[in-house]
C-alpha angles and dihedrals in degrees: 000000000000092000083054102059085037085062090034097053095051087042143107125229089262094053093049087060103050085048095051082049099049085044096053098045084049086053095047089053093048091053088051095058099044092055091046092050084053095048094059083041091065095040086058096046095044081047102056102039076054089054101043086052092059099045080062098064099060125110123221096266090066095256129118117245121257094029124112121252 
């Protein structure tokens, strides 16, 4: 943020402009990833509460209850 009022503040009107366009595009690409990054967050999360279920159910044989042996 600081590097974008130091351009700001030396620029004309048209370069303003093309700054605050660039910034918000930057912005925009940083919020996608984020929300990317928390996305897979949440995958590995929701995975391995799902993996850690199944290895519960398990009996002490290895097998999993309710299968057929």
């Amino acid at each position: 943020m600081s590097e974008y009022l130091k351009l700001v503040n030396n620029a004309d009107k048209q370069q303003v402009s093309r700054i605050h366009e660039s910034l918000r595009r930057r912005t925009q690409k940083s919020a996608q990833s984020i929300a990317r990054l928390q996305r897979l967050e949440q995958y590995r999360r929701m995975k391995g509460k799902r993996d850690s279920s199944k290895h519960s159910h398990k009996d002490v044989s290895g097998q999993e209850s309710g299968t057929p042996q």
